[in-house]
Structure formats: C-alpha cells, structure tokens
C-alpha positions as CSV (number, residue, x, y, z in Angstrom):
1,X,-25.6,-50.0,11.9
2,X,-27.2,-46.6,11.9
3,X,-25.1,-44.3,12.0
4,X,-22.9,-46.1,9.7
5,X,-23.1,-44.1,6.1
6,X,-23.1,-45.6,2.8
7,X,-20.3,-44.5,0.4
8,X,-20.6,-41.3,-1.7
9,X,-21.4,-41.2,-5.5
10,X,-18.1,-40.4,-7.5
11,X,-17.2,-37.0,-8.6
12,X,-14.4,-37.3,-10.8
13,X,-12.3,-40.1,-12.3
14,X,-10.3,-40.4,-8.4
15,X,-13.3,-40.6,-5.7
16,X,-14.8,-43.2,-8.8
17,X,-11.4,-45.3,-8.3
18,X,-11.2,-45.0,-4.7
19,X,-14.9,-46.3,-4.1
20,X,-14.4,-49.3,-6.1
21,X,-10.8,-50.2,-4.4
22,X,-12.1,-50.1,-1.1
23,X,-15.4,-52.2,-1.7
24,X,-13.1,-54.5,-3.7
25,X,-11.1,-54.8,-0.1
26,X,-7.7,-53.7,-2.7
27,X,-5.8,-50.2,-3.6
28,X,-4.2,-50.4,-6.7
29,X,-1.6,-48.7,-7.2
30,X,-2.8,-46.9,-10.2
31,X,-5.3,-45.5,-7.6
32,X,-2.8,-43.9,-5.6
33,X,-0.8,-42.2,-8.9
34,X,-4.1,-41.2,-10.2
35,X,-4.3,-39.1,-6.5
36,X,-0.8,-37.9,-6.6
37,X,-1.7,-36.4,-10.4
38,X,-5.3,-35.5,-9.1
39,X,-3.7,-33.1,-6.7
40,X,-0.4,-31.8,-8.7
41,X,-2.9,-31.0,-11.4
42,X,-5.8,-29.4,-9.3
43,X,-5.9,-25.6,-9.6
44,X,-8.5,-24.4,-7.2
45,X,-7.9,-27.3,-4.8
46,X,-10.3,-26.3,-2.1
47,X,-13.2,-26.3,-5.0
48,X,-12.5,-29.3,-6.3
49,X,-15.6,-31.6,-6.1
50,X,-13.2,-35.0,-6.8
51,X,-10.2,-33.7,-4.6
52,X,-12.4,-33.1,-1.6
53,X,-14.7,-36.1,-1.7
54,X,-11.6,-38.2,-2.1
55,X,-10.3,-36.6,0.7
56,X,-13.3,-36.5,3.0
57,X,-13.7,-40.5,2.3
58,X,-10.0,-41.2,3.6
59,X,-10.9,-38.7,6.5
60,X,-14.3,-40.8,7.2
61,X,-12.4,-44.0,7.8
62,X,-11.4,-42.1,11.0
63,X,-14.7,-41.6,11.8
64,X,-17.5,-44.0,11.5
65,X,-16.6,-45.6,8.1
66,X,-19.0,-46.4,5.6
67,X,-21.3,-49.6,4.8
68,X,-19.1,-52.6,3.0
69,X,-16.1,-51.3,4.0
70,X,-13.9,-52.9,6.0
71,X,-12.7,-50.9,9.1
72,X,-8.7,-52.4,8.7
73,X,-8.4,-49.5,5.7
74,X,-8.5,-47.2,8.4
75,X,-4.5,-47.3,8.7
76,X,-3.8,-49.2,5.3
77,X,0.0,-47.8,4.4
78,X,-1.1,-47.3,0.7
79,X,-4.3,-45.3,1.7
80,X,-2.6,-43.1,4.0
81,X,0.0,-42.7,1.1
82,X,-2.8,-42.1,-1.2
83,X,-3.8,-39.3,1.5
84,X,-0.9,-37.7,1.8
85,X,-0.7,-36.5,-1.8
86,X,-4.2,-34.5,-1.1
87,X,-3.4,-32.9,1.8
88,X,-0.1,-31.4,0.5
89,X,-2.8,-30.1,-2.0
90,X,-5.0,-28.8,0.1
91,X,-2.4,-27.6,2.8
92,X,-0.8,-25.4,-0.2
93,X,-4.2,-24.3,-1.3
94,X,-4.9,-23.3,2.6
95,X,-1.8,-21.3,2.9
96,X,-2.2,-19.4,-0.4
97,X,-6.0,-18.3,0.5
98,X,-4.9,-17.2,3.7
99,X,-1.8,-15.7,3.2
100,X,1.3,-15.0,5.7
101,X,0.2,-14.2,9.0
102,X,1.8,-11.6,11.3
103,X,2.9,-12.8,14.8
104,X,3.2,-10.1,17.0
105,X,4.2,-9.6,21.0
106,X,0.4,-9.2,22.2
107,X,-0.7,-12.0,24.6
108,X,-2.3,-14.7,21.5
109,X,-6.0,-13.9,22.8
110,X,-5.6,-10.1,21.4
111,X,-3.8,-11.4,18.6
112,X,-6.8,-13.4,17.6
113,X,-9.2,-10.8,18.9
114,X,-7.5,-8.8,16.3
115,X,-7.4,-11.3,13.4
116,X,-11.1,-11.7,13.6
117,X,-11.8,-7.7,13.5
118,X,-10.1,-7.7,10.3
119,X,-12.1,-9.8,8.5
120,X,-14.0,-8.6,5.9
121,X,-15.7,-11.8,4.5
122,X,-19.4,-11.6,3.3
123,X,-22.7,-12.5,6.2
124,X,-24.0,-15.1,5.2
125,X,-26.2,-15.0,8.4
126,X,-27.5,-11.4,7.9
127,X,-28.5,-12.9,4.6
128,X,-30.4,-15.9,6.0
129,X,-31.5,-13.3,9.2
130,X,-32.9,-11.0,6.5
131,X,-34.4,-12.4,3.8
132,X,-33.3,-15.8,3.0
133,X,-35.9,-18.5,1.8
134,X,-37.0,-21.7,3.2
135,X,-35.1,-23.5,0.2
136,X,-32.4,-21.5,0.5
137,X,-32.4,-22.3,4.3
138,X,-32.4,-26.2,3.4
139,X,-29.8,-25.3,0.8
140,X,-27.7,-24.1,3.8
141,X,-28.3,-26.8,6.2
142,X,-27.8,-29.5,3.6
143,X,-24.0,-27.9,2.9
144,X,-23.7,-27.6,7.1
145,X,-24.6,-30.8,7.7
146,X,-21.5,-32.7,6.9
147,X,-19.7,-30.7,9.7
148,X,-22.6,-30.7,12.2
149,X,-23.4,-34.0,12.5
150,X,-20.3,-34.9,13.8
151,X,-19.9,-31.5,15.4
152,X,-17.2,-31.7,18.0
153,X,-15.7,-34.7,16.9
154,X,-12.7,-33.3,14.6
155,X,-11.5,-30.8,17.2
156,X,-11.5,-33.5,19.5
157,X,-8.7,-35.7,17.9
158,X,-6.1,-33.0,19.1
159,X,-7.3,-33.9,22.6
160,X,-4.3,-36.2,23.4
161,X,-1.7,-34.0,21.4
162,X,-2.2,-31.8,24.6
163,X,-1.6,-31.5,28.4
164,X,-2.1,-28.9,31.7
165,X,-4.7,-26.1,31.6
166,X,-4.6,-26.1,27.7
167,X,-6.0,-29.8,27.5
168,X,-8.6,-28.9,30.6
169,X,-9.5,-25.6,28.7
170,X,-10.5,-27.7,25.6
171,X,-12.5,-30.6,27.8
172,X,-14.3,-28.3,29.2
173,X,-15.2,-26.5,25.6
174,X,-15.9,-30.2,24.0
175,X,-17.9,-31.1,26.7
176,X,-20.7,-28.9,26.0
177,X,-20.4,-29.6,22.5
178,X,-21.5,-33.2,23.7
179,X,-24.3,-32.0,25.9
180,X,-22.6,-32.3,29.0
181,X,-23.1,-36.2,29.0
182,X,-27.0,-35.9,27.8
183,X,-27.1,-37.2,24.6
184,X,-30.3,-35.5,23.8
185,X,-28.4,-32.2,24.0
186,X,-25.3,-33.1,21.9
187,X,-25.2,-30.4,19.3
188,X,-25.1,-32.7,17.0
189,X,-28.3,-34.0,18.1
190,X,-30.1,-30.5,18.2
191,X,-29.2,-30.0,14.6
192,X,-30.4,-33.9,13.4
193,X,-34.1,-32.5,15.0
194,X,-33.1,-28.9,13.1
195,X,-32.9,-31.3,9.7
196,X,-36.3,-33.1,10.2
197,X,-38.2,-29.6,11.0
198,X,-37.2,-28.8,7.5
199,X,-38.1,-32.1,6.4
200,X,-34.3,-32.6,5.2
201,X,-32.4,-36.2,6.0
202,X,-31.1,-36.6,9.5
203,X,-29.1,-39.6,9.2
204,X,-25.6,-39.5,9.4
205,X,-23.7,-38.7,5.3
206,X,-27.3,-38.9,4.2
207,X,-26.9,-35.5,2.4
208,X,-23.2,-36.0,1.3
209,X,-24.2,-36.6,-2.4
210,X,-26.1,-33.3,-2.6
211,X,-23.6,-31.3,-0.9
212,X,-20.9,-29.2,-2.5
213,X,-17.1,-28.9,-2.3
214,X,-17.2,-26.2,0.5
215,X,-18.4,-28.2,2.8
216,X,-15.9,-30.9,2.6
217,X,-13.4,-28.6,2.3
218,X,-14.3,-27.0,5.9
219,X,-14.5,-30.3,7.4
220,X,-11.4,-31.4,5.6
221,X,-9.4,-28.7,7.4
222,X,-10.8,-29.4,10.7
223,X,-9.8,-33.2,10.3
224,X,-6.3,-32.2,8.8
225,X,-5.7,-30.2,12.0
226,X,-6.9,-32.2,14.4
227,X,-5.3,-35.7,13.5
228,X,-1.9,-34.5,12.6
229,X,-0.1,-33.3,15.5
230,X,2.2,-30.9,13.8
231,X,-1.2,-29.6,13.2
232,X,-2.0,-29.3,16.9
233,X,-1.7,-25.6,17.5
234,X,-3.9,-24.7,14.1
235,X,-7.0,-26.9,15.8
236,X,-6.8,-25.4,18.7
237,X,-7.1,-21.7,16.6
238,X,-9.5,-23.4,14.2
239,X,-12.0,-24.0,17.4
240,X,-11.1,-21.0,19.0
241,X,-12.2,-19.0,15.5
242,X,-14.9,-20.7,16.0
243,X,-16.3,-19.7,19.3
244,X,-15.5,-16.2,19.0
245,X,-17.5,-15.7,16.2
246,X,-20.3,-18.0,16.4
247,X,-22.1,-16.8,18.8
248,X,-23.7,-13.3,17.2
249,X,-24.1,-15.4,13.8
250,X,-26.3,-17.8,15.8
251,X,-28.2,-15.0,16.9
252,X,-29.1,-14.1,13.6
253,X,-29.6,-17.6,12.4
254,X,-32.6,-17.7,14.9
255,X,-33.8,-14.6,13.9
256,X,-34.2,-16.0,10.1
257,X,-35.7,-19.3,11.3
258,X,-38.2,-17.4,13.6
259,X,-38.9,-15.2,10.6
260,X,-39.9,-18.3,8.8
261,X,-42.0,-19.3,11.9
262,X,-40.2,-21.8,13.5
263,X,-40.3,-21.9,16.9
264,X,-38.3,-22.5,19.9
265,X,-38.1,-26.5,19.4
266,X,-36.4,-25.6,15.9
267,X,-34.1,-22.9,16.9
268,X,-33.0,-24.4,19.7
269,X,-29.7,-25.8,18.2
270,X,-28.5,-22.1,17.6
271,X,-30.0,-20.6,20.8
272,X,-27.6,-23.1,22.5
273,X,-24.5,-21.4,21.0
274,X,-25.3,-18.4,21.3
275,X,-25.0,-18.9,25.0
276,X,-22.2,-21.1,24.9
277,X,-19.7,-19.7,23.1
278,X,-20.0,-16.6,24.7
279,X,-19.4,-18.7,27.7
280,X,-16.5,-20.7,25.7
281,X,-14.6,-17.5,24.5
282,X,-12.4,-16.2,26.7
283,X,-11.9,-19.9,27.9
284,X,-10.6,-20.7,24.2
285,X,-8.4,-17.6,23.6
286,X,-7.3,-17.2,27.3
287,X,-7.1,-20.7,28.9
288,X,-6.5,-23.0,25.9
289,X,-4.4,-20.9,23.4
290,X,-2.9,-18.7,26.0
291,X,-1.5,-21.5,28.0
292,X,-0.7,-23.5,24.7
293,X,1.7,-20.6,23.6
294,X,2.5,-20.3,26.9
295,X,4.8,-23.0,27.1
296,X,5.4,-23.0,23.7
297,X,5.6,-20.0,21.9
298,X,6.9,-20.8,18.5
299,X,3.4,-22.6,18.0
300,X,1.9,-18.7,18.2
301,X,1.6,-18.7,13.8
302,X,0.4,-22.0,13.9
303,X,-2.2,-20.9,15.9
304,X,-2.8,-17.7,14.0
305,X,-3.0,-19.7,11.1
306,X,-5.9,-21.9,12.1
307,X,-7.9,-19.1,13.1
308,X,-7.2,-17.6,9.6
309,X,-8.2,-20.7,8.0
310,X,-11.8,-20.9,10.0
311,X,-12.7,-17.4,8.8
312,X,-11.0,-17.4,5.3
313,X,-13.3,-20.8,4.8
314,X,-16.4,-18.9,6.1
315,X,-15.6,-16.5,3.5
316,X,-15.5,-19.0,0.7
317,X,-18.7,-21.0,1.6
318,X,-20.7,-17.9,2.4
319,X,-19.4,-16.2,-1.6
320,X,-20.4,-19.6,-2.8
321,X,-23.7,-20.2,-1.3
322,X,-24.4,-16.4,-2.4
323,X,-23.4,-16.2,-5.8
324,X,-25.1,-19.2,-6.7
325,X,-28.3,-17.9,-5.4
326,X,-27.9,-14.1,-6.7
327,X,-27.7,-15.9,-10.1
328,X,-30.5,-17.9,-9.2
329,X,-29.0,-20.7,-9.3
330,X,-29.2,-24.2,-6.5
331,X,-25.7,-24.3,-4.8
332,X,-26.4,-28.1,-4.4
333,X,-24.9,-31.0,-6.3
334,X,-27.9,-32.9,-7.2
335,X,-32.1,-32.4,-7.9
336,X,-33.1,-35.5,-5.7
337,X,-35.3,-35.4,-3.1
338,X,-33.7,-33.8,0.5
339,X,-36.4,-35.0,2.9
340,X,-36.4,-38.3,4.6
C-alpha cells in the first residue's frame, strides 16, 4: 500500500530493539525493561532522538502502520506496557517545560487569549518571512512533515471522548482540515504538493529518517492528548493553540515562499490557513472549549495546559531549527538525498 511507511532507522539501543521485535512478530521482555530504563534514565526527554522515535513508532500503529508489520501489535498488552513507560517520560518532561498554569475566573476563551499574549518564544516564521534560504526552507518542511501529513488526524482521536456543541464545534474545525469532503483540498494534501515544489519526498514517513527529535516530540504530544481520554481537555487546548496562532504565521510563511518565487500553486497550503483559522478561532476558544468547561469546569487546567504545551513546543522547535542554523550547522539527522 502507499501510504503504508516503512519502519524508521534506529536511533539508540531501544527504537533498534523495538524494530527488530515487531518484524520478528515477538516483544521480548527485555525490550520492554530496556524502555522502562530508556525513560527513567532520559534527561532531556523531549530531545531524545531514541525516546521519541520509540514513541512515535508505538504511536504509528494507531495510525497507518508500517510495511511488515502486522496490524494485531496495534493493542499488543506488552506494547502498550512498553508505551506507557515513555509517556510517563514525556508527560513529566511536558509539565516541567511548561510549568504550573494559573486558572483563573475569566470565561476559558480569554484565559487562552491571554496565555498566548504571554508568550515570548522565538519567530521562526519572521525568520523564514525574512531571510530564510531555500535549504533552510526544506530543512523546515522536512521537520513539519511528520505532523502535516497526517494533519488533522491526532486531534481527531478525541472526537468520541466528546458530546453537544463541544463535539459539533470540533467537526466543524476538522472538517476543513479534511477539505470539506474534497480530497484534493485536505491539508494534508496541499502540503504533499508544497513537498514536491521543493523537490522534497511526498510520501507518507518518507522523511522520518532525516527528521529530528522535535518533530516527533510535537506529534507525540498531539497523539498523547488525543488517544487518552484523561487527556481529552489538553487536545481540545492543543488545537485551539493552534488556530489562534496559526493564522498570522501562515501569512508570513507565504511571504518567505513568494520571496523565493513560488507562486500561488506553492503557497496555497498556507493561504488556506490563514483564512481558516481565523474563521476557526473563536469557534475553538468560544464553541468548543467554552462549552467543554462549560459543563465541566474542573477540565479548565487541563485545557490551559494543552494550549501551553502547543506554544512551549513551538518554542523548542523554532530555538532548535535556529541555533543549528546560526551555527551553521543542518538541523537534519542525515546527508541523504530529500527529493523524490
């Protein structure tokens, strides 16, 4: 199948044991201590290349699995045992970077209004606007493309955790994100013709192996959130994040691609959100969080907390992507070849 991905080259001595267990169609159990000690040991969990591959893979199998492996793994008991360990990891390494967040008696939209005008994380679109270069554009795009070729599809598992105007709110959110029922305008679709204009891979994990910890770890959090249901509430602030802030980056982004002289046909997959989520909004911080908290107010931190970890997360990719290139340095994994 197509859009079924091959599995990722090893980082480290777990996403090694991992890969060869579930082509062998067995998990040792020395696999799953090896995690548990993978993440007790870990110090900077959300930069850990072996952590998050391992975790990504165990997240895939939710997804659209990977070549030679059999799709029964998908709820194996020792897997999900094996996944556990990580995301106590990563949960712990999400709450540190983020810190306690205040909950206060403003309606949830102005609470998030108000998160999001304190942040004070680096541009990394006013860099790419301004004066970033066509590698460092692929660079970008190869590190995005783990998230945007499913785009939609992690915020979506919280779907049936949810009910009333909160669950309509996020249909009618998600539905754009799948083009309204036109596949050819699934944003996930606009960015696959994005990666051919800059002759980069468009099939689906094609660029895993090159990309870097940051963009699992984003994509991590999203799946976290959105196929726990304790984790219901953070999803729903995780998208929200997301659409109130997306749409004046976008902006930008087209600038820097048009700067580059791409056209239209390029930028098209960020002219599209910069007039949806404008659109989507007020309908994620009014319809679908206000009515979540609505009816059940004690989920207002969880909430918060979501938010926080969509633009704490921007912060680290955008200092990582940055600091390798003010050094002069690739932010990528590997030297193959990106394009097709």
């Amino acid at each position: 199948m197509a859009d079924v991905m091959q599995p990722p080259e090893p980082r480290g001595p777990l996403s090694s044991a991992l890969r060869a267990d579930l082509l062998a169609g067995e998990l040792s159990p020395g696999t799953v201590a090896l995690a548990e000690r993978t993440a007790a040991a870990s110090t900077d969990p959300l930069l850990d290349e072996d952590l998050q591959l391992s975790l990504a893979v165990c997240y895939e199998l939710h997804y659209r699995g990977f070549d030679g492996v059999d799709e029964a793994w998908e709820w194996d008991p020792q897997l999900l045992t094996l996944r556990a360990h990580l995301e106590r990891a990563h949960t712990a390494a999400l709450q540190e970077l983020v810190g306690p967040v205040a909950v206060t008696g403003d309606p949830v939209d102005r609470q998030l209004a108000a998160l999001i005008a304190a942040d004070d994380g680096p541009s990394l679109s006013r860099h790419l606007a301004l004066s970033g270069s066509l590698e460092q554009w692929r660079e970008y795009l190869v590190l995005r493309s783990v998230y945007h070729l499913k785009e939609g599809d992690p915020h979506t598992f919280a779907l049936p955790r949810l009910s009333g105007r909160t669950k309509a709110a996020m249909v009618e959110i998600q539905a754009d994100e799948y083009g309204g029922g036109t596949p050819a305008r699934m944003h996930s679709e606009l960015f696959a013709g994005l990666l051919r204009d800059l002759d980069l891979d468009d099939a689906y994990g094609a660029l895993w192996d090159d990309a870097p910890a940051p963009a699992f770890t984003s994509v991590n959090t999203m799946s976290l959130f959105g196929l726990h249901r304790r984790w219901r509430a953070a999803a729903l602030g995780h998208l929200t994040a997301v659409e109130m802030t997306s749409s004046e980056p976008s902006r930008r982004y087209s600038s820097g691609l048009r700067r580059l002289g791409y056209g239209p046909a390029t930028t098209v997959f960020y002219d599209e959100h910069v007039e949806a989520d404008a659109v989507h909004e007020q309908i994620a911080a009014v319809d679908m969080c206000g009515s979540l908290v609505a009816g059940e107010p004690q989920l207002t931190a969880d909430v918060l907390f979501g938010a926080a970890c969509s633009l704490a997360l921007d912060g680290l990719t955008a200092r990582y992507l940055l600091g390798a290139w003010e050094t002069g340095r690739s932010s990528l994994r590997g030297q193959r070849p990106l394009a097709a």
